[in-house]
C-alpha positions in Angstrom: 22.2 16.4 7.1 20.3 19.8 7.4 17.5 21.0 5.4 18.0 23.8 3.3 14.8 26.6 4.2 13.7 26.4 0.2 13.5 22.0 0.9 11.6 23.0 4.0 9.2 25.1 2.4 8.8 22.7 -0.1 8.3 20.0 1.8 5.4 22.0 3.9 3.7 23.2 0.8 3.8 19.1 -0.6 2.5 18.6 3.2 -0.4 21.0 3.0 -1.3 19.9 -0.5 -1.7 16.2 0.7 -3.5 17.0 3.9 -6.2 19.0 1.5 -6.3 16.0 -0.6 -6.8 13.4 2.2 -9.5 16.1 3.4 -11.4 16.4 0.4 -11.7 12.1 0.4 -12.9 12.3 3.8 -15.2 14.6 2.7 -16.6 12.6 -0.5 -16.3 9.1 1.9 -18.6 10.7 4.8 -21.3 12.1 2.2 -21.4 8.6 0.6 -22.4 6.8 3.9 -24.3 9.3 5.2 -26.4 10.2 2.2 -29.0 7.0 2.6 -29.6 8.2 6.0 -30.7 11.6 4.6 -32.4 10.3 2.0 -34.7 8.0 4.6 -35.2 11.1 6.9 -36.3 13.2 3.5 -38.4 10.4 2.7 -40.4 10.1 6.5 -40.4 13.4 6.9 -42.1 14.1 3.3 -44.3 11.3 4.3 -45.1 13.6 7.6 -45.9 16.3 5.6 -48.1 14.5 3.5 -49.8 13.2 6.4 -50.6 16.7 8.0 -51.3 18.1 4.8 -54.2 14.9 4.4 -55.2 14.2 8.0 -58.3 12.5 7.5 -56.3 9.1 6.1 -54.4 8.8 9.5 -58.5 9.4 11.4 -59.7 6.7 9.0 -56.8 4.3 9.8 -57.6 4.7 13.6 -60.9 3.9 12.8 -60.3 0.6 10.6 -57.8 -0.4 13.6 -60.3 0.3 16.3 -63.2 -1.3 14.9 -60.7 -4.4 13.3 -59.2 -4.6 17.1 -59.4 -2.5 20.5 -56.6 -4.8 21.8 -54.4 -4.0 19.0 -55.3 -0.4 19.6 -54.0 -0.3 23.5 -51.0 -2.3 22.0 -50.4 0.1 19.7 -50.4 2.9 21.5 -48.2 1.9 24.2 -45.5 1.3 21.3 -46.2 4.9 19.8 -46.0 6.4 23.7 -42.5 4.2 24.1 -41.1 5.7 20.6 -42.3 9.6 21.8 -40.4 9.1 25.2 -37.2 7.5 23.5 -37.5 10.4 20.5 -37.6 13.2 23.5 -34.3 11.7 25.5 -32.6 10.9 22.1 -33.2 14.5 20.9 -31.2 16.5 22.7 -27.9 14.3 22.1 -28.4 15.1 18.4 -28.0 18.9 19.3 -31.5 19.9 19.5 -32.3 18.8 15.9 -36.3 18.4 15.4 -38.3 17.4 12.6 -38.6 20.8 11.2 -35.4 22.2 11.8 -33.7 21.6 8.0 -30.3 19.5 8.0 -27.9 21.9 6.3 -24.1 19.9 5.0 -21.4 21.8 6.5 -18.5 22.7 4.5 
């Protein structure tokens, strides 16, 4: 049984329609999970802001630490030189995104 060319058509255009609908929930699903994920980065890097802005709290915490515990210092620092070196190799897989380069939603 052939298709007439008007069922055809018609059958594209219901085609197209529900392919724009199933984009559209993609869409709305992938903004849903990834929003907490923007909403922590917003957050930390607000909080980094906030630091540079007010330096003199992250001196005094260095301070407390180093007069609380040297140890804890050395330990410390090896942690924060492990995250810089994993931040550097992790950066360039998430296309050359940094901390100041704003996360724009593509539509």
């Amino acid at each position: 049984m052939a298709l007439t060319d008007q069922q055809l058509a018609l059958k594209k255009r219901l085609l197209q329609h529900r392919s724009a609908l199933l984009r559209t929930q993609l869409g709305h699903e992938a903004a849903r999970t990834v929003a907490p994920v923007l909403g922590l980065s917003a957050r930390v890097r607000s909080g980094g802001q906030w630091l540079g802005a007010h330096p003199w709290w992250l001196v005094g915490a260095a301070a407390a630490l180093l007069v609380a515990s040297p140890r804890s210092i050395m330990s410390l620092a090896g942690r924060a030189l492990w995250l810089w070196q994993t931040w550097q190799k992790v950066q360039p897989l998430l296309g050359g995104q940094t901390a100041n380069t704003p996360v724009t939603p593509k539509d």
